[in-house]
VOVEX-347106 format. One record per atom (N, C-alpha, C): residue number from 1; residue in three letters; atom name; x, y, z. Coordinates in pm, 1 decimal, always signed. Layout:
! residues N
VEXNU    nr   rest   atom          u          v          w
VEXNU   NUM    ALA     CA          X          Y          Z
...
***
This chain:
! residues 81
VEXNU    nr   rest   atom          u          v          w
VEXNU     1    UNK      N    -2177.5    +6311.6    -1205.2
VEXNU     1    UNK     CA    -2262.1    +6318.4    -1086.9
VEXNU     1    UNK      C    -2383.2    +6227.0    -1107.6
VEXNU     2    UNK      N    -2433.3    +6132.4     -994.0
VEXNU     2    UNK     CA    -2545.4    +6086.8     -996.7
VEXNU     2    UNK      C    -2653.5    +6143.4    -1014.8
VEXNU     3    UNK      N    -2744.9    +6047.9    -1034.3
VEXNU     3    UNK     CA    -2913.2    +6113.0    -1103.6
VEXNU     3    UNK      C    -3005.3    +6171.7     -986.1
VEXNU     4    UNK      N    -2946.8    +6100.3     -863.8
VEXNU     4    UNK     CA    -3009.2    +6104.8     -727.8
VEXNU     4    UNK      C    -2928.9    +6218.0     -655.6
VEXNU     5    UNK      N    -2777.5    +6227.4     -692.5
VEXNU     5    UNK     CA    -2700.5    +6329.0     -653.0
VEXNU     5    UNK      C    -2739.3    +6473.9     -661.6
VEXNU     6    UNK      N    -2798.6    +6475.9     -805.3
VEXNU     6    UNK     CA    -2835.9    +6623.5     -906.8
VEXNU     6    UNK      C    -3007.2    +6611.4     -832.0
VEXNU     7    UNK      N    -3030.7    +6536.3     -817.1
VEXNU     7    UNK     CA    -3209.0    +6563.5     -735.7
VEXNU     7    UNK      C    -3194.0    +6625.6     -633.1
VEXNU     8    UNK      N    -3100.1    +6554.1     -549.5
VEXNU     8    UNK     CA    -3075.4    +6588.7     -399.7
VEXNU     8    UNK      C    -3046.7    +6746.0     -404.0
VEXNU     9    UNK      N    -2925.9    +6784.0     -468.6
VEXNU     9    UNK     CA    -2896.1    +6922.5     -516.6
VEXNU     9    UNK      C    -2967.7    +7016.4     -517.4
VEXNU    10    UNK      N    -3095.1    +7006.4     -596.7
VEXNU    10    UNK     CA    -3208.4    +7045.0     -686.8
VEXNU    10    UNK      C    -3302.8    +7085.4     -541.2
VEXNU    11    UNK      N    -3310.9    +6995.7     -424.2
VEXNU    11    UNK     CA    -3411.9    +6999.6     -349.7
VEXNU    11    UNK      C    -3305.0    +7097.8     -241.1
VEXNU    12    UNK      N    -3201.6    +7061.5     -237.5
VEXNU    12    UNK     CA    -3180.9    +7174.8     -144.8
VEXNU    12    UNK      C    -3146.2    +7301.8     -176.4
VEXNU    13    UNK      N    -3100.8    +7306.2     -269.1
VEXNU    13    UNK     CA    -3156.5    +7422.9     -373.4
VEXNU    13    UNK      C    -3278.9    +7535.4     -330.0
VEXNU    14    UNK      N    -3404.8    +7421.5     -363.0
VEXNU    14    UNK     CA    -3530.5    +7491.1     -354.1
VEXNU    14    UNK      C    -3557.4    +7486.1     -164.3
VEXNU    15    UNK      N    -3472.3    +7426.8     -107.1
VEXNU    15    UNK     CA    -3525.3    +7386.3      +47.3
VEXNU    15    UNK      C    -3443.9    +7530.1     +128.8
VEXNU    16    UNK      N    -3308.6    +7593.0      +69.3
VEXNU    16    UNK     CA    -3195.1    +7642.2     +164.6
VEXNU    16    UNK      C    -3209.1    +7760.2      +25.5
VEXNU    17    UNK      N    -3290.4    +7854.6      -18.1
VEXNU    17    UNK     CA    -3249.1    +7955.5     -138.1
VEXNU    17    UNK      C    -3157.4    +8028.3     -118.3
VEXNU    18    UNK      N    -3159.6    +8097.2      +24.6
VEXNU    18    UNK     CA    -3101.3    +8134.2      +42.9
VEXNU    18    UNK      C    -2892.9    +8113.9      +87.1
VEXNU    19    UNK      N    -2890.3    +8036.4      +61.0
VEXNU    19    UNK     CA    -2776.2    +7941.7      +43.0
VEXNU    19    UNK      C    -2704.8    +7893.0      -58.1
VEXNU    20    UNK      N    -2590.1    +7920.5      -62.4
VEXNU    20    UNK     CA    -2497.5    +7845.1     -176.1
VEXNU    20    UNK      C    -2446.0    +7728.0     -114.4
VEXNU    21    UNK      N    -2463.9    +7608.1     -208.6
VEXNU    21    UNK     CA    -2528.5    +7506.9     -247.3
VEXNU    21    UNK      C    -2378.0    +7454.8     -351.3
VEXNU    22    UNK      N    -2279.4    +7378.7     -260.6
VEXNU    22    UNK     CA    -2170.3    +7359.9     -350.1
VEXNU    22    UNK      C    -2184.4    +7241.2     -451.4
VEXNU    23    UNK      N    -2106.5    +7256.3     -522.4
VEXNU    23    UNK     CA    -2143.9    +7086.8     -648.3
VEXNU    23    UNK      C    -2141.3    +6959.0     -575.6
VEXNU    24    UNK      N    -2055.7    +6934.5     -462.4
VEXNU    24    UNK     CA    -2046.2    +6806.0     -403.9
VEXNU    24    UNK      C    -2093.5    +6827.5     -252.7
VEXNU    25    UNK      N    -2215.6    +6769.1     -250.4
VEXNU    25    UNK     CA    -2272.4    +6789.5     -141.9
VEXNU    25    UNK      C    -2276.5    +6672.1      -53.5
VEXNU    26    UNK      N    -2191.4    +6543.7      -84.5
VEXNU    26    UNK     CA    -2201.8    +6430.9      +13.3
VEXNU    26    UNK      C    -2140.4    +6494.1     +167.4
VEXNU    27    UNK      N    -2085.2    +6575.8     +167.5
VEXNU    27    UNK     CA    -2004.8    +6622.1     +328.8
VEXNU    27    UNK      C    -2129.0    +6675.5     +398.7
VEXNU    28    UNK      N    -2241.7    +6771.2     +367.7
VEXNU    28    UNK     CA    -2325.4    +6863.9     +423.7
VEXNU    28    UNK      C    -2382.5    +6790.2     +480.7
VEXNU    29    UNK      N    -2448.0    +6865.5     +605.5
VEXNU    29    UNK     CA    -2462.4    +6840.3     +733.9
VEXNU    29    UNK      C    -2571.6    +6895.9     +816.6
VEXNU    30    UNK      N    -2643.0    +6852.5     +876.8
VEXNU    30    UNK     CA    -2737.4    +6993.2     +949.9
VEXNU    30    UNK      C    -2631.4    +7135.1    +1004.2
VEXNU    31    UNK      N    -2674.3    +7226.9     +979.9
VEXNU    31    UNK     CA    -2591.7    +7343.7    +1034.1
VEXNU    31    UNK      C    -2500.2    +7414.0     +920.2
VEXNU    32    UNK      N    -2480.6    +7303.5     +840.3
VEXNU    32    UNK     CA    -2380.5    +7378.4     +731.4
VEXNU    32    UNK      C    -2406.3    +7470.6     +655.9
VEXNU    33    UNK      N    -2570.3    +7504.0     +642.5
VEXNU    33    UNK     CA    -2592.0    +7546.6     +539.9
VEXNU    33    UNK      C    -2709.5    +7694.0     +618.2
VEXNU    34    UNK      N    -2710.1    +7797.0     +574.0
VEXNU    34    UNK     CA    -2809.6    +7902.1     +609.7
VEXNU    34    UNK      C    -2934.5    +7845.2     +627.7
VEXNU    35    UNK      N    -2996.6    +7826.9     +750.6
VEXNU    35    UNK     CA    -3131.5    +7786.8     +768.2
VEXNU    35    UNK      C    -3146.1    +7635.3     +757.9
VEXNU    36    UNK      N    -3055.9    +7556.7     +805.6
VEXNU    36    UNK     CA    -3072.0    +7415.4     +803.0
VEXNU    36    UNK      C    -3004.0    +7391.5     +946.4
VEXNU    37    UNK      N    -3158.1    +7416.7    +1012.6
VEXNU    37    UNK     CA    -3158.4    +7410.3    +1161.8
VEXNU    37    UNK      C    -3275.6    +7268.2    +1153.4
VEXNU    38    UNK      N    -3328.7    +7283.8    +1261.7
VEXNU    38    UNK     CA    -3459.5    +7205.9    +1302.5
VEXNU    38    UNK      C    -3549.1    +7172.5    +1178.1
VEXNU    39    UNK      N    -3607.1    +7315.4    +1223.2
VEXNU    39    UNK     CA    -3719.0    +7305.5    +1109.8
VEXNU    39    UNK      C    -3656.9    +7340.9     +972.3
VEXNU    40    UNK      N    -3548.8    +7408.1     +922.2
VEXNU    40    UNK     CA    -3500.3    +7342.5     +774.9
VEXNU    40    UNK      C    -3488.2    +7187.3     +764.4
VEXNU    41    UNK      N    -3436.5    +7091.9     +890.9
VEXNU    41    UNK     CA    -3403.2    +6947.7     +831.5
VEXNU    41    UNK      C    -3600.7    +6938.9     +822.4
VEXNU    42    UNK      N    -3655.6    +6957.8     +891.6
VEXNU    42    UNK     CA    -3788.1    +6905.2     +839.8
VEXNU    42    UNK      C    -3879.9    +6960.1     +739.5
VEXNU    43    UNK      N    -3829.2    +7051.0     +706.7
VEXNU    43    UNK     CA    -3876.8    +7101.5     +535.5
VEXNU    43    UNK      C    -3776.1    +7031.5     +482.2
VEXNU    44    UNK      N    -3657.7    +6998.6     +461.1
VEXNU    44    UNK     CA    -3562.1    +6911.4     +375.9
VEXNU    44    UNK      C    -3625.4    +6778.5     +346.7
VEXNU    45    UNK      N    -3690.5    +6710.5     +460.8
VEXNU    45    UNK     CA    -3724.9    +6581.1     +480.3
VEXNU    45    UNK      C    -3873.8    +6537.3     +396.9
VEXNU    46    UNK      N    -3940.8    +6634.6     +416.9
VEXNU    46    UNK     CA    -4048.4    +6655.8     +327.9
VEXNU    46    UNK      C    -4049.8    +6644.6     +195.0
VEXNU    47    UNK      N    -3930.6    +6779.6     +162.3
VEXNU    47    UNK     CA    -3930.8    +6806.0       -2.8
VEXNU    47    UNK      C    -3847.0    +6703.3      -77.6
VEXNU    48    UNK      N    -3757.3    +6567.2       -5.9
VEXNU    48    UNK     CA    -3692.3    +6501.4       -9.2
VEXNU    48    UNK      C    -3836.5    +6359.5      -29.5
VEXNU    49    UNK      N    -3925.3    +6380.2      +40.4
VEXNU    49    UNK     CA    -4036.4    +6283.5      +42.3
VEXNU    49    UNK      C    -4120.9    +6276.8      -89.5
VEXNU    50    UNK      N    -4135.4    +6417.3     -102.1
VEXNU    50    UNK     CA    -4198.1    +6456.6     -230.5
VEXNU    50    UNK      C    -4147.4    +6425.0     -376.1
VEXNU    51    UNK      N    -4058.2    +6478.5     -403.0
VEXNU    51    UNK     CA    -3919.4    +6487.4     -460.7
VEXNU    51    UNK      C    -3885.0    +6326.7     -522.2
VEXNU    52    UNK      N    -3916.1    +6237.5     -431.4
VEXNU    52    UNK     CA    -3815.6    +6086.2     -445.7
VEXNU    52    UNK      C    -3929.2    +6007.8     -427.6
VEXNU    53    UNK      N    -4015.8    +6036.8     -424.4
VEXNU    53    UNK     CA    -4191.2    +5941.3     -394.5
VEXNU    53    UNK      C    -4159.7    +5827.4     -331.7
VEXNU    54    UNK      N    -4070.1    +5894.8     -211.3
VEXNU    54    UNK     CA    -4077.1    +5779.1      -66.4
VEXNU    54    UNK      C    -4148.4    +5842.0      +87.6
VEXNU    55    UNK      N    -4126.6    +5792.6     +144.5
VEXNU    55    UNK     CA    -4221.0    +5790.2     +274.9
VEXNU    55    UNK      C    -4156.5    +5732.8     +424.4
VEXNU    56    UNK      N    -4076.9    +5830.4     +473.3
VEXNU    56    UNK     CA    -3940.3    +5811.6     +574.5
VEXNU    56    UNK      C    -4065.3    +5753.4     +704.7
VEXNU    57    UNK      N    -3988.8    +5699.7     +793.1
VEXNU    57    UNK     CA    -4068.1    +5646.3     +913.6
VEXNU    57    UNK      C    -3973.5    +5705.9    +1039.5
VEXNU    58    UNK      N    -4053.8    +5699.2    +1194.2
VEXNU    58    UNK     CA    -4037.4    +5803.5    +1243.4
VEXNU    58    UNK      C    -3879.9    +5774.1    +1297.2
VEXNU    59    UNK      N    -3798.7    +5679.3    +1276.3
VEXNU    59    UNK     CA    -3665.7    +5603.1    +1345.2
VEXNU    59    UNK      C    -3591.9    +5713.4    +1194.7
VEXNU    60    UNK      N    -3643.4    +5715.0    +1051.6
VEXNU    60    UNK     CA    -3550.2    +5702.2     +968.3
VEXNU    60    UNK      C    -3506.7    +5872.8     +997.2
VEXNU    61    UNK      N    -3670.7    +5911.0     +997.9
VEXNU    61    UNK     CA    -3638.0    +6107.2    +1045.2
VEXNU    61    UNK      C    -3544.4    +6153.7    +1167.1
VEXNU    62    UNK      N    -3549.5    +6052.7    +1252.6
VEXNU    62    UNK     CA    -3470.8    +6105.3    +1389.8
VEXNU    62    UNK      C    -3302.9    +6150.5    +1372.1
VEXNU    63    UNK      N    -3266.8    +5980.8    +1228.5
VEXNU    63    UNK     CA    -3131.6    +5979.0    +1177.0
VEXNU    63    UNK      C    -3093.0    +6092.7    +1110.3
VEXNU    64    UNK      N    -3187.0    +6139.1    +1017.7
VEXNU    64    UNK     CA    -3157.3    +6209.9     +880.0
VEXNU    64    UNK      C    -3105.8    +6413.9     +959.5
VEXNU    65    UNK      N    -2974.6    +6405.0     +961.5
VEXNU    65    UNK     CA    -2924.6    +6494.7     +973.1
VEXNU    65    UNK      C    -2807.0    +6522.2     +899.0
VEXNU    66    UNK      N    -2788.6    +6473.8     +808.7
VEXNU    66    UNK     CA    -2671.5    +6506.9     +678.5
VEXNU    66    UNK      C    -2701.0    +6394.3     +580.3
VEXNU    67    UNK      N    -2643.8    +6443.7     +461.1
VEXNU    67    UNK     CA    -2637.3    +6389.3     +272.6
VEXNU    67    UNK      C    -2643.5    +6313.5     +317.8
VEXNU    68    UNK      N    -2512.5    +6205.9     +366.1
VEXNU    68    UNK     CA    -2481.4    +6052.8     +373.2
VEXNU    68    UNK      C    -2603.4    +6001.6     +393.3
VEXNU    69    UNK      N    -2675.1    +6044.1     +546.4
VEXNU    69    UNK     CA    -2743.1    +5958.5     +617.3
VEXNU    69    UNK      C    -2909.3    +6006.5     +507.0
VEXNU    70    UNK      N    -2893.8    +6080.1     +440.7
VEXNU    70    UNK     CA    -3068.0    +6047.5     +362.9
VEXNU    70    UNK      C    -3008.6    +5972.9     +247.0
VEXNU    71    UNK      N    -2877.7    +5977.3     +171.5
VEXNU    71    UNK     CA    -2818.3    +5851.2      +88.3
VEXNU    71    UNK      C    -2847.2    +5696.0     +120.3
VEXNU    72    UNK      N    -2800.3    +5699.9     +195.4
VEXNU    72    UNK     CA    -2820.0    +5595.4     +323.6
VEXNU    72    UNK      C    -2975.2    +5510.3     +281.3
VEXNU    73    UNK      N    -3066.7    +5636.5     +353.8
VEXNU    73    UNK     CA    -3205.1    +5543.5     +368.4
VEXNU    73    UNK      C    -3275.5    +5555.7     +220.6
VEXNU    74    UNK      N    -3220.6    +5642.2     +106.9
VEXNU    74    UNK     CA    -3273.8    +5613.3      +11.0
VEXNU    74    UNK      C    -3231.0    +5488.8      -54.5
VEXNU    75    UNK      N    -3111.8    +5482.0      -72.1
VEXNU    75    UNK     CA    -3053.0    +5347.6      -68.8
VEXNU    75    UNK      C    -3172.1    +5199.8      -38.8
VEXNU    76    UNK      N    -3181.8    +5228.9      +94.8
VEXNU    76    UNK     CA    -3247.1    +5108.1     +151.2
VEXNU    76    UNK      C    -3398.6    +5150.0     +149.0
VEXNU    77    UNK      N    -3424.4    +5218.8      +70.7
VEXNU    77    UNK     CA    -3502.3    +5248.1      +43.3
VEXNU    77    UNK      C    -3601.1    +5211.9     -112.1
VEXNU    78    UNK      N    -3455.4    +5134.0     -141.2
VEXNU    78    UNK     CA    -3460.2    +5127.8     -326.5
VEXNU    78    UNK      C    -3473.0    +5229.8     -408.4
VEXNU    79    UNK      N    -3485.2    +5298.1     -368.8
VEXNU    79    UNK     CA    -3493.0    +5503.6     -441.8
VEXNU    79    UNK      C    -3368.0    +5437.1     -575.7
VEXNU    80    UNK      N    -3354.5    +5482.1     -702.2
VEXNU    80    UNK     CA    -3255.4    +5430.9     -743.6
VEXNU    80    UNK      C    -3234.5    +5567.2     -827.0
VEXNU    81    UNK      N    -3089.2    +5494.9     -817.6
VEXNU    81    UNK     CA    -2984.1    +5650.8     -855.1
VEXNU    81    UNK      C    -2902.9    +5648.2     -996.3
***
Protein backbone atom coordinates (compact mmCIF):
# COMPACT_ATOMS: atom_id res chain seq x y z
CA UNK A 1 0.00 0.00 0.00
CA UNK A 2 1.05 3.55 -0.70
CA UNK A 3 2.45 6.12 1.79
CA UNK A 4 -0.40 8.52 0.70
CA UNK A 5 -2.80 5.47 0.54
CA UNK A 6 -2.11 4.56 4.50
CA UNK A 7 -2.50 8.62 5.23
CA UNK A 8 -5.62 8.81 3.39
CA UNK A 9 -6.83 5.68 5.50
CA UNK A 10 -5.56 7.19 8.70
CA UNK A 11 -7.68 10.47 8.02
CA UNK A 12 -10.74 8.78 7.36
CA UNK A 13 -10.29 6.78 10.05
CA UNK A 14 -10.15 9.79 12.38
CA UNK A 15 -12.85 11.77 9.93
CA UNK A 16 -15.81 8.61 9.74
CA UNK A 17 -14.98 6.74 13.63
CA UNK A 18 -17.70 5.64 13.51
CA UNK A 19 -17.23 3.55 10.40
CA UNK A 20 -15.42 0.62 9.14
CA UNK A 21 -12.91 1.72 7.01
CA UNK A 22 -11.91 -1.23 4.49
CA UNK A 23 -8.03 -1.77 3.49
CA UNK A 24 -8.64 -0.63 -0.14
CA UNK A 25 -10.28 2.43 -0.18
CA UNK A 26 -9.69 3.69 -3.90
CA UNK A 27 -13.67 2.70 -4.71
CA UNK A 28 -15.19 4.98 -1.63
CA UNK A 29 -17.34 7.51 -2.38
CA UNK A 30 -19.45 10.21 -0.70
CA UNK A 31 -22.33 8.15 0.90
CA UNK A 32 -20.44 4.99 1.32
CA UNK A 33 -19.43 5.41 4.45
CA UNK A 34 -21.56 6.33 7.97
CA UNK A 35 -21.64 10.10 8.08
CA UNK A 36 -19.98 11.00 4.81
CA UNK A 37 -22.71 13.24 3.75
CA UNK A 38 -22.19 17.05 3.15
CA UNK A 39 -20.70 18.11 6.00
CA UNK A 40 -18.57 14.74 6.53
CA UNK A 41 -17.03 15.49 2.80
CA UNK A 42 -16.17 18.92 4.39
CA UNK A 43 -14.61 17.73 7.56
CA UNK A 44 -12.83 15.06 5.17
CA UNK A 45 -11.57 17.98 3.05
CA UNK A 46 -10.15 19.83 5.87
CA UNK A 47 -8.50 16.95 7.76
CA UNK A 48 -7.20 15.94 4.26
CA UNK A 49 -5.80 19.79 4.13
CA UNK A 50 -4.24 19.44 7.37
CA UNK A 51 -3.04 16.02 7.13
CA UNK A 52 -1.13 16.57 3.49
CA UNK A 53 -0.07 20.44 4.07
CA UNK A 54 -2.05 21.39 0.93
CA UNK A 55 -4.63 23.99 0.36
CA UNK A 56 -7.70 22.80 -2.10
CA UNK A 57 -9.32 25.85 -4.09
CA UNK A 58 -12.92 26.43 -4.38
CA UNK A 59 -13.32 24.39 -8.20
CA UNK A 60 -11.00 21.52 -6.50
CA UNK A 61 -13.71 21.21 -3.28
CA UNK A 62 -16.81 21.24 -5.54
CA UNK A 63 -14.99 17.92 -7.35
CA UNK A 64 -13.80 16.12 -4.26
CA UNK A 65 -16.55 13.58 -3.64
CA UNK A 66 -14.67 10.17 -3.64
CA UNK A 67 -10.78 8.59 -3.06
CA UNK A 68 -10.03 8.83 -6.82
CA UNK A 69 -11.02 12.38 -7.21
CA UNK A 70 -8.85 13.76 -3.86
CA UNK A 71 -5.98 11.17 -5.50
CA UNK A 72 -6.49 13.03 -8.40
CA UNK A 73 -5.87 16.64 -7.03
CA UNK A 74 -3.22 15.50 -4.70
CA UNK A 75 -1.50 14.20 -7.52
CA UNK A 76 -1.62 17.56 -9.26
CA UNK A 77 -1.05 18.79 -6.46
CA UNK A 78 2.54 17.31 -6.10
CA UNK A 79 1.47 15.83 -2.60
CA UNK A 80 3.90 12.81 -3.13
CA UNK A 81 3.10 9.32 -2.38
Amino acid sequence: MKKNDLKLRKVLMGTFPNSKIPKNINELKMGDLKDWDSMGNFNLILSIEQNFSVKFNMDQVEQIKSIKEIKKILKKSNVED
